[in-house]
N, C-alpha and C positions, 0 to 999 in steps of 0.2 A: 626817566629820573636822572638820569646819568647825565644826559645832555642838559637839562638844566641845571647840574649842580656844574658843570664846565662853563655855563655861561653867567655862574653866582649867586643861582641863584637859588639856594638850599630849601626854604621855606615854601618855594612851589613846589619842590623838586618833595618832599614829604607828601605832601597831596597826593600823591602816587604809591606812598608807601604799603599800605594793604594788597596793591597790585605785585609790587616789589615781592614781598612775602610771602607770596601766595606762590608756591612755589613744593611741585609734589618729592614727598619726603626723601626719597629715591635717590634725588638728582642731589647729592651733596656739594655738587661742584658749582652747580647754580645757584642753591642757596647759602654761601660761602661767601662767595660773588656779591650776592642781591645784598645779605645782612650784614658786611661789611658796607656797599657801599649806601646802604642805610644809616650805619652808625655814623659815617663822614658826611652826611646831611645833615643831623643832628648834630655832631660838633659845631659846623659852620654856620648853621644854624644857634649858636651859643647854648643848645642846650643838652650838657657836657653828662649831667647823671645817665639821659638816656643814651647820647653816645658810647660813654663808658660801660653802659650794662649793655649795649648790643657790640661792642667792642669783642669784651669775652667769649659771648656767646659765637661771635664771627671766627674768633682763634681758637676756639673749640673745633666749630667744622672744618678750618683749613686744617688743622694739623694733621691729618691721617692721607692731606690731598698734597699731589705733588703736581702745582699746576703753579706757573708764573703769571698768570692773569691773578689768580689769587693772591699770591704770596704779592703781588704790586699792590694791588688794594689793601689788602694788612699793612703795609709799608706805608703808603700815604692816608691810613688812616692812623698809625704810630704819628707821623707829621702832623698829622691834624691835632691829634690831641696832647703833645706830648709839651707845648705849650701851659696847660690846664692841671699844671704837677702841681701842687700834691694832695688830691685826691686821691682815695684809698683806689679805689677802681681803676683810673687812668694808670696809677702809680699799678696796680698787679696786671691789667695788660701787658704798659711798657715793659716790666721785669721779665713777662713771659715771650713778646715780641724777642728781646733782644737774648735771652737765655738759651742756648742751645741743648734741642732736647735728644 
């Protein structure tokens, strides 16, 4: 998934996503990782409500993780969407992205 959203191309790169997600409950660093850069196929893919609800949901599981591969993904998924203001969702992401907790 990842490599085709680096080569632009989001809407294959979704084709994958069920695989993406699948992902045992356990492993929060993995699916952090994966639902993050889920939501950033979805943004670039233009379709912003689902980015923005799997947005949330990705800064839910990062927060308790203290890993830089993650925190990079929340970062350039903030990029991706931060564009797409003002939406209620993009707009509580970003607010939480940049809020220090």
């Amino acid at each position: 998934m990842r490599s085709l959203l680096d080569l632009g191309r989001p809407e294959e790169a979704l084709t994958f996503q069920k695989q993406a997600m699948d992902v045992a409950p356990g492993n929060a660093r993995t699916r952090a990782l994966h639902t993050a850069l889920t939501a950033t196929a979805h943004a670039q893919a233009g379709q912003i409500d689902a980015a923005a609800h799997l947005a949330l949901d990705a800064l839910a599981l990062a927060k308790p993780i203290r890993s830089r591969r993650v925190q990079a993904r929340i970062t350039l998924l903030a990029s991706t969407l931060a564009p797409h203001c003002p939406m209620p969702e993009v707009d509580a992401f970003l607010e939480q992205v940049t809020t220090p907790t």
